[in-house]
N, CA, C and O atoms as a GROMACS GRO file, in nm:
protein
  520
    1UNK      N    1   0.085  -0.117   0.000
    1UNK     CA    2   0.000   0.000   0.000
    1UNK      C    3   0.090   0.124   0.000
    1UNK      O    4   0.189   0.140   0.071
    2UNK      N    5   0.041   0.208  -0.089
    2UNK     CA    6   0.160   0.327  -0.086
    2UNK      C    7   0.091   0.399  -0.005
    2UNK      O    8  -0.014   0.356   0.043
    3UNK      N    9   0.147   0.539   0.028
    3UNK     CA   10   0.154   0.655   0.111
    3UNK      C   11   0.011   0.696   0.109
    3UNK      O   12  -0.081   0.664   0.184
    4UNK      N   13   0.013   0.762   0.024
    4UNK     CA   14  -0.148   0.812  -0.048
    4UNK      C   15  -0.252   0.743   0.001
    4UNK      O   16  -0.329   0.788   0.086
    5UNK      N   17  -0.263   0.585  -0.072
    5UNK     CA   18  -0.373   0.506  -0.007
    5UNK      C   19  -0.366   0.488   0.122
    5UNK      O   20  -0.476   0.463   0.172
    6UNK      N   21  -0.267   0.493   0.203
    6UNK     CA   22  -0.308   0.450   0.366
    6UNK      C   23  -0.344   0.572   0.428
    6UNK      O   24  -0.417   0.575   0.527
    7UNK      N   25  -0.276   0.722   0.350
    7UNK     CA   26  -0.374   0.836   0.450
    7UNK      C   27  -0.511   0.858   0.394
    7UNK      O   28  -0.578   0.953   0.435
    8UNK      N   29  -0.549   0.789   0.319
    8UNK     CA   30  -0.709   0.791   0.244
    8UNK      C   31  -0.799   0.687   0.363
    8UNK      O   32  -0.903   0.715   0.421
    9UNK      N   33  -0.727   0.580   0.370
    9UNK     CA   34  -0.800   0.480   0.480
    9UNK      C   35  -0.751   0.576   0.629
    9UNK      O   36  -0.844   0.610   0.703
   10UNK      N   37  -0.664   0.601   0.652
   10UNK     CA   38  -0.653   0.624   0.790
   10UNK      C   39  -0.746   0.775   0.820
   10UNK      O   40  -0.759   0.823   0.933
   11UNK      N   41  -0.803   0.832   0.697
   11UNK     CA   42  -0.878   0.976   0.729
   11UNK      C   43  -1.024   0.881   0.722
   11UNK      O   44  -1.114   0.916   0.799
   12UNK      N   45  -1.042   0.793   0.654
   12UNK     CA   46  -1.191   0.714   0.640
   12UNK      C   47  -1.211   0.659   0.766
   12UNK      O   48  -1.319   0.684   0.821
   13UNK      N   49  -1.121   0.581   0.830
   13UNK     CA   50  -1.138   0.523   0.969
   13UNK      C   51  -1.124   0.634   1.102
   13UNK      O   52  -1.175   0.618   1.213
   14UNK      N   53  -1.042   0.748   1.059
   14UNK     CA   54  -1.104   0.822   1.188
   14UNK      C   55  -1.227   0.892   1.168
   14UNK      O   56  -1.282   0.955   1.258
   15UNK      N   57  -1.280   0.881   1.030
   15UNK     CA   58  -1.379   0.999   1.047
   15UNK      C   59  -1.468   0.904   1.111
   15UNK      O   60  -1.548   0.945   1.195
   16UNK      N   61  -1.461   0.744   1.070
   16UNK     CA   62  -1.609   0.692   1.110
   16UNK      C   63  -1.574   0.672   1.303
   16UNK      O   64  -1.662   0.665   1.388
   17UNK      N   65  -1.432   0.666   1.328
   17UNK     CA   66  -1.468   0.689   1.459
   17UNK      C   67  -1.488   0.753   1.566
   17UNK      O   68  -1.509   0.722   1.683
   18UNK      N   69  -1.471   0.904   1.473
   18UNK     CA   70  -1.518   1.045   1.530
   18UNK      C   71  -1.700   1.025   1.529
   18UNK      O   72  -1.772   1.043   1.627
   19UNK      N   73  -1.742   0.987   1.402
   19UNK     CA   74  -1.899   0.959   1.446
   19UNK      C   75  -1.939   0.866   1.545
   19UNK      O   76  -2.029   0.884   1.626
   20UNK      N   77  -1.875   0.778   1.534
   20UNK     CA   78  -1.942   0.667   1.630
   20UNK      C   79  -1.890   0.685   1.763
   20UNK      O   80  -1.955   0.626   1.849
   21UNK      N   81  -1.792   0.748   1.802
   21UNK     CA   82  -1.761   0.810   1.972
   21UNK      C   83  -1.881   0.900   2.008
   21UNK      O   84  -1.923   0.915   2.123
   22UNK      N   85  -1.955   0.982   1.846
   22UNK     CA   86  -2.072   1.121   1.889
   22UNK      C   87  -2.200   1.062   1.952
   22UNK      O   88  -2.265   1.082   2.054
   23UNK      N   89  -2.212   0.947   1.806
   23UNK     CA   90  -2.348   0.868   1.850
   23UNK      C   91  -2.333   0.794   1.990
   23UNK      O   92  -2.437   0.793   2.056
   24UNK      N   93  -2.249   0.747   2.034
   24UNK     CA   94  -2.247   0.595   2.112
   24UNK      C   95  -2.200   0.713   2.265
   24UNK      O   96  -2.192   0.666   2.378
   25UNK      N   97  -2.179   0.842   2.240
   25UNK     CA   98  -2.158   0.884   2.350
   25UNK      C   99  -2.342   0.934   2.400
   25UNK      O  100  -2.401   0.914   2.507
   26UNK      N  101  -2.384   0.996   2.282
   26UNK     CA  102  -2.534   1.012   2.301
   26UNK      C  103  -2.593   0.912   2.364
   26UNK      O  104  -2.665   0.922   2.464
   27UNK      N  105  -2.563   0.810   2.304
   27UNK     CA  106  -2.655   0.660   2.355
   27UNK      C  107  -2.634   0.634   2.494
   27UNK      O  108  -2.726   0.607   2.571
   28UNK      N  109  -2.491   0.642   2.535
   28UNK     CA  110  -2.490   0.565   2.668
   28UNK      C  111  -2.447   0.730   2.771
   28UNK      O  112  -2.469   0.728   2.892
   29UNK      N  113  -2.401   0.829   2.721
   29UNK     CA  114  -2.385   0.895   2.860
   29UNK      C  115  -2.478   1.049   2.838
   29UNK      O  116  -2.538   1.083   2.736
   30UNK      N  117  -2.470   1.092   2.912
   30UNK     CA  118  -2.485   1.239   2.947
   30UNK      C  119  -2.379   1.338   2.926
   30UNK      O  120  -2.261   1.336   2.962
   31UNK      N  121  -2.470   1.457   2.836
   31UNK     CA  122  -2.365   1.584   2.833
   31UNK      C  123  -2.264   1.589   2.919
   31UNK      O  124  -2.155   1.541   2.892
   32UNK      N  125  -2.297   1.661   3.057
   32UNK     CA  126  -2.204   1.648   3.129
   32UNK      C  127  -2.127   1.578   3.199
   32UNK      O  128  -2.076   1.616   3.305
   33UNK      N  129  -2.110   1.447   3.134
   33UNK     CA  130  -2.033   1.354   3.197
   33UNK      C  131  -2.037   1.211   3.083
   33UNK      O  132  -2.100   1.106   3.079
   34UNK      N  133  -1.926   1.282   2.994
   34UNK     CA  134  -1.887   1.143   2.889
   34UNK      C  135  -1.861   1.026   2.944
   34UNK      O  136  -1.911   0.927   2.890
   35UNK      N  137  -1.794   1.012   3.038
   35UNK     CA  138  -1.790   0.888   3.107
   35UNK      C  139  -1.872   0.838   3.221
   35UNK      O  140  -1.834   0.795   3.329
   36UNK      N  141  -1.971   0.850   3.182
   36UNK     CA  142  -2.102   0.786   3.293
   36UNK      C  143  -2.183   0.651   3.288
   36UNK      O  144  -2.268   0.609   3.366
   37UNK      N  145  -2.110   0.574   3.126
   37UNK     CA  146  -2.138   0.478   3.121
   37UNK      C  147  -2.075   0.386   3.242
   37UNK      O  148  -2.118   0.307   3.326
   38UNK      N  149  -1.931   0.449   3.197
   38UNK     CA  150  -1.810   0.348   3.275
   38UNK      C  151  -1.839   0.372   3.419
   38UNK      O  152  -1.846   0.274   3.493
   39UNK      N  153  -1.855   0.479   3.463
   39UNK     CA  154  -1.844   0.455   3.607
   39UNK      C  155  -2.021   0.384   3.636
   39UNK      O  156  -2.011   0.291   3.715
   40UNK      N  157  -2.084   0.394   3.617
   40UNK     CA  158  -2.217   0.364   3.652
   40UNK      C  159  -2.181   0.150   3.648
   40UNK      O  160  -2.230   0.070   3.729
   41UNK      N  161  -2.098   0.119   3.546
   41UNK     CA  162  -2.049  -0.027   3.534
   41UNK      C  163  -1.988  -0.026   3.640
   41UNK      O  164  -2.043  -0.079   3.736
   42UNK      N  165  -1.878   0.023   3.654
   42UNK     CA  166  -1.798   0.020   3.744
   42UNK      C  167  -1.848   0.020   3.922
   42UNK      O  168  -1.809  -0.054   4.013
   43UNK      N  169  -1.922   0.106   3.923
   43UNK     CA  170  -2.014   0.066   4.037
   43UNK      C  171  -2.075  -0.021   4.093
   43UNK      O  172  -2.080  -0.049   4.213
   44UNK      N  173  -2.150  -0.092   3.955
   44UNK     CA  174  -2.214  -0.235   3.993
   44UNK      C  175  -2.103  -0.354   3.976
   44UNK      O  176  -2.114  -0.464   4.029
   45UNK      N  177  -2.009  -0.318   3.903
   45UNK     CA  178  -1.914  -0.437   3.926
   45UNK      C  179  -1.786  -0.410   4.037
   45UNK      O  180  -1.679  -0.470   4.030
   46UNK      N  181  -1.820  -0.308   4.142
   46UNK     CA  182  -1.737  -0.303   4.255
   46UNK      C  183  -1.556  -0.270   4.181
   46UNK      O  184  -1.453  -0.323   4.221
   47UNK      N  185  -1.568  -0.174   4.072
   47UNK     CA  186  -1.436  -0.145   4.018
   47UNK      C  187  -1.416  -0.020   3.958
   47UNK      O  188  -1.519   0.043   3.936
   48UNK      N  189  -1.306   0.034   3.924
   48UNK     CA  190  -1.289   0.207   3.874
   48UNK      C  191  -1.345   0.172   3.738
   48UNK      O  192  -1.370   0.065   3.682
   49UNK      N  193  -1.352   0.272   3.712
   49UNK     CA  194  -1.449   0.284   3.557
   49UNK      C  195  -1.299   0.296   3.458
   49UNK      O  196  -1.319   0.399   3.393
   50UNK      N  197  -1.234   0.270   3.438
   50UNK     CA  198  -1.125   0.242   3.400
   50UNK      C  199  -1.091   0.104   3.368
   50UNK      O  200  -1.059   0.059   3.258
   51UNK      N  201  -1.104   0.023   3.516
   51UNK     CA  202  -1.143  -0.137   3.497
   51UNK      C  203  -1.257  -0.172   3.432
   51UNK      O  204  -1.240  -0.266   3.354
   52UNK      N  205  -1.369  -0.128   3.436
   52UNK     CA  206  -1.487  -0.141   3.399
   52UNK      C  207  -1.480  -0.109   3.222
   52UNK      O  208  -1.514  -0.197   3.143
   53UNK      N  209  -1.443  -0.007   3.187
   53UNK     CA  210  -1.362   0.048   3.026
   53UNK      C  211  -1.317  -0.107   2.976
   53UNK      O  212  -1.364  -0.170   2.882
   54UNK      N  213  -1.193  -0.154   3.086
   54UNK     CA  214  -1.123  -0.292   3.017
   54UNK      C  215  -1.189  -0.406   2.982
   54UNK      O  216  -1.145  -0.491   2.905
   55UNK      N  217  -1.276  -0.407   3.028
   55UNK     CA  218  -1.376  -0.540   3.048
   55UNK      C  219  -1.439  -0.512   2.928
   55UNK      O  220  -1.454  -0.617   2.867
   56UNK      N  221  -1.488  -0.407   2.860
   56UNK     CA  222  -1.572  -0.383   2.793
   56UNK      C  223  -1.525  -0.365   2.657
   56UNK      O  224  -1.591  -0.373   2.553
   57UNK      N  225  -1.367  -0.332   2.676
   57UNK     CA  226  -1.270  -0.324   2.580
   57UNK      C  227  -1.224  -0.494   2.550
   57UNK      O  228  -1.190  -0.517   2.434
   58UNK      N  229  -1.222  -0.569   2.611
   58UNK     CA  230  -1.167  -0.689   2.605
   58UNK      C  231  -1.245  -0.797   2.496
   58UNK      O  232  -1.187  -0.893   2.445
   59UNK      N  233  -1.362  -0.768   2.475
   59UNK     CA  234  -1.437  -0.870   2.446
   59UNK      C  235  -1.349  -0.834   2.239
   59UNK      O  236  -1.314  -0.912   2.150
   60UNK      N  237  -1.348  -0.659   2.252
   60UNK     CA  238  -1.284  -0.672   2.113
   60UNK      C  239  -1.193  -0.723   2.092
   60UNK      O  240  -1.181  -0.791   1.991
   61UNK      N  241  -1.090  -0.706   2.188
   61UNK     CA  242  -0.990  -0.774   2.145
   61UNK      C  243  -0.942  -0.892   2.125
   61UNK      O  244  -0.846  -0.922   2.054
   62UNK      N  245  -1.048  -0.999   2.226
   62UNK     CA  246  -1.055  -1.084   2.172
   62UNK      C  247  -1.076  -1.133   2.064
   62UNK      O  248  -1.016  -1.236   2.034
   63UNK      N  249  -1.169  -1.071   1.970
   63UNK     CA  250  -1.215  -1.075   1.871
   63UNK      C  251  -1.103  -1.071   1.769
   63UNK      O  252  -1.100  -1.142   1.668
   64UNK      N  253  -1.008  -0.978   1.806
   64UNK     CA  254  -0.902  -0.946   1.721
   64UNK      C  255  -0.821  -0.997   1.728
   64UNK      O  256  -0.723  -0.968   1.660
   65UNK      N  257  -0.819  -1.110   1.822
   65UNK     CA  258  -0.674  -1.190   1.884
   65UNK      C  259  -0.746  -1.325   1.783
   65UNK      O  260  -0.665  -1.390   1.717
   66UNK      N  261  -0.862  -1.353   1.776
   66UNK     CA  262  -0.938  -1.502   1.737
   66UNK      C  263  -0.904  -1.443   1.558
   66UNK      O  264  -0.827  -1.515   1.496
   67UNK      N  265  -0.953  -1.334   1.493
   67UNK     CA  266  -0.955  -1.279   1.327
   67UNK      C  267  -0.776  -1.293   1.310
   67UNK      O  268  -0.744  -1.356   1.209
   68UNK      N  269  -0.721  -1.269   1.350
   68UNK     CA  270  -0.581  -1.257   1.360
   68UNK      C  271  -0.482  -1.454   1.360
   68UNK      O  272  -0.382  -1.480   1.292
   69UNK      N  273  -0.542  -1.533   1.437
   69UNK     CA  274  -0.528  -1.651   1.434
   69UNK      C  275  -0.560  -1.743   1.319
   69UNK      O  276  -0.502  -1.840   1.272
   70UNK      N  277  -0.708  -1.658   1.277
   70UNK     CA  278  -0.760  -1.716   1.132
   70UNK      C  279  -0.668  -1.689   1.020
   70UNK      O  280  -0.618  -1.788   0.968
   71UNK      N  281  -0.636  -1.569   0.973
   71UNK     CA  282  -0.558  -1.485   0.900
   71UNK      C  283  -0.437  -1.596   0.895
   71UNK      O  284  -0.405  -1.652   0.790
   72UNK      N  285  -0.361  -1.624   1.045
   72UNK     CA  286  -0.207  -1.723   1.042
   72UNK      C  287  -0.246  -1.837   1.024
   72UNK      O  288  -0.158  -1.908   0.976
   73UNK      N  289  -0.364  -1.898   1.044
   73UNK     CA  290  -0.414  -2.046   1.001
   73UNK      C  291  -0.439  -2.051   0.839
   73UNK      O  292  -0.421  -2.156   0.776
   74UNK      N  293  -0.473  -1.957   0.790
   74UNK     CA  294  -0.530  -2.001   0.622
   74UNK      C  295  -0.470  -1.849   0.586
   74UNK      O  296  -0.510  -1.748   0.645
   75UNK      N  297  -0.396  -1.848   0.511
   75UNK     CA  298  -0.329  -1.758   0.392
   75UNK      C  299  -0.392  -1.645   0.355
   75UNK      O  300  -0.359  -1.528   0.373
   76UNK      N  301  -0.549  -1.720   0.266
   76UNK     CA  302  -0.604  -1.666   0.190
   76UNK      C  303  -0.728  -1.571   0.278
   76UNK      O  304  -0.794  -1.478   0.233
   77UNK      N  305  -0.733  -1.627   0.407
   77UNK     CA  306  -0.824  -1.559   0.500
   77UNK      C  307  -0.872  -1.429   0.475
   77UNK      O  308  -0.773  -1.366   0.512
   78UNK      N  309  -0.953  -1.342   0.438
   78UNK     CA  310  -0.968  -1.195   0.552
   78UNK      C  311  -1.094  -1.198   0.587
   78UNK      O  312  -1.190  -1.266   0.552
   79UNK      N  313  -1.077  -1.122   0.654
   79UNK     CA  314  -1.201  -1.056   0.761
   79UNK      C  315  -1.280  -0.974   0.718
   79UNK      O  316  -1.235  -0.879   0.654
   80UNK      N  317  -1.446  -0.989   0.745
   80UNK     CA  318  -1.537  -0.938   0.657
   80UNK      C  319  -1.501  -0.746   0.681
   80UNK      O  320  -1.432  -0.684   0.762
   81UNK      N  321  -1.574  -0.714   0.583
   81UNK     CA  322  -1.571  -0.558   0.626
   81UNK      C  323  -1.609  -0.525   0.709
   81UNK      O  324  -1.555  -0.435   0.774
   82UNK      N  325  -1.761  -0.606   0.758
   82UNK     CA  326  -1.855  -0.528   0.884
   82UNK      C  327  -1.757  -0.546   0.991
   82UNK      O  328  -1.738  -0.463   1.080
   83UNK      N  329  -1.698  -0.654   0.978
   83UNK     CA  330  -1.583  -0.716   1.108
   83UNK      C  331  -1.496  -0.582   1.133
   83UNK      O  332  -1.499  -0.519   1.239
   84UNK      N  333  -1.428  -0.551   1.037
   84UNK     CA  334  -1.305  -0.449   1.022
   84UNK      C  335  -1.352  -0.349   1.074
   84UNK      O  336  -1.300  -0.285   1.165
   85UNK      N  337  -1.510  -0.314   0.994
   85UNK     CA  338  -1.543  -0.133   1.053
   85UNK      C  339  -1.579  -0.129   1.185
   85UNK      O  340  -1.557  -0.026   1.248
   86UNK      N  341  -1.656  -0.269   1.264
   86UNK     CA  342  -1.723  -0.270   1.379
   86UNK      C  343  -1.563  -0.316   1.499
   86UNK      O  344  -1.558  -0.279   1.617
   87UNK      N  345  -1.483  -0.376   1.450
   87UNK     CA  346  -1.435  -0.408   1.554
   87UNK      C  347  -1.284  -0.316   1.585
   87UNK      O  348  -1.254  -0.272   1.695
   88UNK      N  349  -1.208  -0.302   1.468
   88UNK     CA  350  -1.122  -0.227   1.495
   88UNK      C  351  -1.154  -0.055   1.526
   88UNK      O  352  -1.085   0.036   1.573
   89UNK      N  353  -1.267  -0.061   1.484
   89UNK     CA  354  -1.314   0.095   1.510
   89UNK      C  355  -1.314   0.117   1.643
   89UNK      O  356  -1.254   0.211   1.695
   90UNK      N  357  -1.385   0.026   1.710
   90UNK     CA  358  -1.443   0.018   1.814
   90UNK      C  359  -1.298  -0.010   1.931
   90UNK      O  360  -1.296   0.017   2.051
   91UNK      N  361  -1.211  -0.058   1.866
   91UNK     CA  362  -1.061  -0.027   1.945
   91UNK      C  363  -0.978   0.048   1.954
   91UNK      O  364  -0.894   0.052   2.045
   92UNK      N  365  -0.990   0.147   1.826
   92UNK     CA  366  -0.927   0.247   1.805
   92UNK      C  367  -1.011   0.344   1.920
   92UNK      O  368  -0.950   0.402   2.009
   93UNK      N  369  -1.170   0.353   1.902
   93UNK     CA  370  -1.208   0.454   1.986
   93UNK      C  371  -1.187   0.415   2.202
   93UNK      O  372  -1.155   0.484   2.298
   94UNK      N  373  -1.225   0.279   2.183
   94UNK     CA  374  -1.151   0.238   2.332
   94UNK      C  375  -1.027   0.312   2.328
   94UNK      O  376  -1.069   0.406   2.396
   95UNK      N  377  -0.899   0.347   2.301
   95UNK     CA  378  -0.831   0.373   2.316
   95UNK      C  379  -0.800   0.499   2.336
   95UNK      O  380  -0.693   0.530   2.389
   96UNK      N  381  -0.900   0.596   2.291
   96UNK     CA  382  -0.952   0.722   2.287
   96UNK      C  383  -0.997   0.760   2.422
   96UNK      O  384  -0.944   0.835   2.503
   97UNK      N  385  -1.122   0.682   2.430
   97UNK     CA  386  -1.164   0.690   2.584
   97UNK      C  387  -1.079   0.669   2.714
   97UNK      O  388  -1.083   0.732   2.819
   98UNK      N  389  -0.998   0.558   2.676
   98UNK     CA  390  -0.903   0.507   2.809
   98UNK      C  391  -0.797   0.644   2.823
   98UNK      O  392  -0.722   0.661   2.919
   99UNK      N  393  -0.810   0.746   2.695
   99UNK     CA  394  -0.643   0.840   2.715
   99UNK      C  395  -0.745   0.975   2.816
   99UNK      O  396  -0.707   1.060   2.897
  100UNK      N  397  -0.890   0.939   2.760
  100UNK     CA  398  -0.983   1.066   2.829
  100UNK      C  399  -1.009   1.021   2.994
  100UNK      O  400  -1.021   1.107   3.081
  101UNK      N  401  -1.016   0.893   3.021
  101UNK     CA  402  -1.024   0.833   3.163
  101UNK      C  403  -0.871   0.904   3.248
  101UNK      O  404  -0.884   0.997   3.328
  102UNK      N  405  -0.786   0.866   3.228
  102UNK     CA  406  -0.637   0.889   3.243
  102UNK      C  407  -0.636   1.038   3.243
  102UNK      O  408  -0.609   1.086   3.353
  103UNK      N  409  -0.658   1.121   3.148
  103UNK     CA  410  -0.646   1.295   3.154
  103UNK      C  411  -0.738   1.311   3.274
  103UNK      O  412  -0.692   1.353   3.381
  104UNK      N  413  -0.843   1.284   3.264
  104UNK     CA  414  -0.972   1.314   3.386
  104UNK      C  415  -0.895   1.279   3.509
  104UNK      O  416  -0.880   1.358   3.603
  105UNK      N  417  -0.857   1.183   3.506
  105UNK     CA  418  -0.814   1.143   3.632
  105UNK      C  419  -0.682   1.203   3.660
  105UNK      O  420  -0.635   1.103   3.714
  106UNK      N  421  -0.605   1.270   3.664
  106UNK     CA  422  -0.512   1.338   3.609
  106UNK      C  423  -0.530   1.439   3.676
  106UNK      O  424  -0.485   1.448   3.790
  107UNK      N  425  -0.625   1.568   3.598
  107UNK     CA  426  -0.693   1.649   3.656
  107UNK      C  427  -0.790   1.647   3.803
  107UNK      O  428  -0.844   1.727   3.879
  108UNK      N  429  -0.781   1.566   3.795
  108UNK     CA  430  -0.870   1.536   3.981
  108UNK      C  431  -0.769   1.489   4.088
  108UNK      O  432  -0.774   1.491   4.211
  109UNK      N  433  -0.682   1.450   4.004
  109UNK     CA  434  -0.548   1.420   4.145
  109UNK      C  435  -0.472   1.561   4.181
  109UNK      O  436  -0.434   1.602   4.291
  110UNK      N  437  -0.458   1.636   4.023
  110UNK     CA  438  -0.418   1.770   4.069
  110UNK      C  439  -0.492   1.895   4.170
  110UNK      O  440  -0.443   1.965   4.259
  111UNK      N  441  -0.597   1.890   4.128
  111UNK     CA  442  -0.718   1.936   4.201
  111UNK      C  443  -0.731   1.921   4.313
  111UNK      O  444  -0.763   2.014   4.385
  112UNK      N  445  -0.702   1.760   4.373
  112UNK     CA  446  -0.713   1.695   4.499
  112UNK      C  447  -0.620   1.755   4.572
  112UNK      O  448  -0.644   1.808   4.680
  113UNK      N  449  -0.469   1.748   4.501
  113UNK     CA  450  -0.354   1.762   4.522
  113UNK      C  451  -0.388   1.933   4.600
  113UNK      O  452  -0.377   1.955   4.721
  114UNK      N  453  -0.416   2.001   4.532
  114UNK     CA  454  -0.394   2.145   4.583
  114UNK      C  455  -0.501   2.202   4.651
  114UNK      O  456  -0.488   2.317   4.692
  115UNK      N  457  -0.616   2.133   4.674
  115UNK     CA  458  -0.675   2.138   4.820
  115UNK      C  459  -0.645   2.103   4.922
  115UNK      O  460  -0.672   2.166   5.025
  116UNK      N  461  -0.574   1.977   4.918
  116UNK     CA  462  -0.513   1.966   5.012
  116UNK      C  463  -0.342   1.964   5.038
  116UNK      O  464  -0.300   1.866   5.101
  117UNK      N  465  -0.274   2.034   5.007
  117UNK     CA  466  -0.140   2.103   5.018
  117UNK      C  467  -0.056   1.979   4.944
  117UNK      O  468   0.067   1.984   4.947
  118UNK      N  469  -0.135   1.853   4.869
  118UNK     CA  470  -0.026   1.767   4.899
  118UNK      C  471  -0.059   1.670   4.924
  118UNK      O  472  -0.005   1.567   4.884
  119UNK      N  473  -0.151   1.675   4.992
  119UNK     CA  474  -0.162   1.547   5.104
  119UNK      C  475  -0.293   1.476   5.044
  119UNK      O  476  -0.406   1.509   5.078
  120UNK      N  477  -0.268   1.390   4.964
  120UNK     CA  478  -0.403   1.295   4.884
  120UNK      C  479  -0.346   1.143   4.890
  120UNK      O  480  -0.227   1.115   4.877
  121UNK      N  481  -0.449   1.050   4.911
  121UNK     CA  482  -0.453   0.933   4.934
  121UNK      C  483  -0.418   0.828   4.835
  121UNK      O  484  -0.511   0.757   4.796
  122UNK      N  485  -0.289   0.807   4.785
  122UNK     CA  486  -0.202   0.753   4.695
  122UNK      C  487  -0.288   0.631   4.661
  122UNK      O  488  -0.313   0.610   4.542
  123UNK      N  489  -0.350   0.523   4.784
  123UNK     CA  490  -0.341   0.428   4.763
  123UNK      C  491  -0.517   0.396   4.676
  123UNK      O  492  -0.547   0.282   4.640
  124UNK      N  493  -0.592   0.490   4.660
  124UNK     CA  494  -0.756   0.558   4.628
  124UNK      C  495  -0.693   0.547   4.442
  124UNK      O  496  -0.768   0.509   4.352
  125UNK      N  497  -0.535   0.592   4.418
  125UNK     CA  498  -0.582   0.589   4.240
  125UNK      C  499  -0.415   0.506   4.239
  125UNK      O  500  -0.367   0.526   4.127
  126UNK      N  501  -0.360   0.459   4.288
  126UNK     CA  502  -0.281   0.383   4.236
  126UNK      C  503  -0.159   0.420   4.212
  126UNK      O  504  -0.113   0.502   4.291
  127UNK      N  505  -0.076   0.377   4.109
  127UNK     CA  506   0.038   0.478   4.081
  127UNK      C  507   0.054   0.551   4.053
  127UNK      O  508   0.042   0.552   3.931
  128UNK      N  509   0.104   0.726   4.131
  128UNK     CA  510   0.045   0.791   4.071
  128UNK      C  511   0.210   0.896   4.068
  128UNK      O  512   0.292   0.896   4.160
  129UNK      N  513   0.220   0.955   3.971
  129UNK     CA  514   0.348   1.056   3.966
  129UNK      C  515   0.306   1.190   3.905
  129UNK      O  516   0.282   1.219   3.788
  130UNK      N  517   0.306   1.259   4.009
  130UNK     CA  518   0.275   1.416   3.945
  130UNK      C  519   0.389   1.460   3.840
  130UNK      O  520   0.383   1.570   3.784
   0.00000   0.00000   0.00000
């Protein structure tokens, strides 16, 4: 694939996963709070919405770990289109979300951080390095 054709696919695949982060954010969260799917999971499964993100992220990748096995088992293999647009999309935009979980959280340790001089509860988000 030359130059040309892969920034033609790589502008086709972000645009469709700039739409489908718009729609699928409509569907599952609220304006003010893009991530209200995850934590609302995360709640009922007793975990940070971060963990809750992975779980939900995992099932693709499985998917992509099983299409990927097919591909090294038979030569001639590929993977349908709906497969390609629904599943790698859908990992590319996980990956999107997990960098917006991480910034958010980020911003609330700093926040935390300078209400209280400093003094915030390391062991509440994990490893954490200002």
């Amino acid at each position: 694939m030359n130059t040309k054709t892969f920034k033609a696919l790589m502008e086709h695949r972000l645009e469709h996963c700039e739409k489908l982060l718009i729609s699928k954010g409509k569907e599952y969260n609220e304006e003010d709070d893009r991530f209200k799917s995850f934590r609302m999971a995360g709640l009922e499964q007793d975990c940070s919405s971060v963990r809750a993100l992975d779980g939900m992220w995992s099932k693709h990748r499985v998917s992509i770990q099983q299409e990927i096995r097919k591909m090294e088992a038979d030569p001639t293999y590929i993977p349908s289109d709906t497969w390609i647009k629904e599943k790698l999309t859908d990992n590319i935009n996980y990956t999107v979300l997990l960098e917006g979980l991480i910034r958010e959280r980020k911003t609330e340790l700093r926040e935390k951080e300078k209400k209280t001089n400093g003094a915030i509860d390391i062991q509440q988000y994990g490893n954490y390095n200002p």
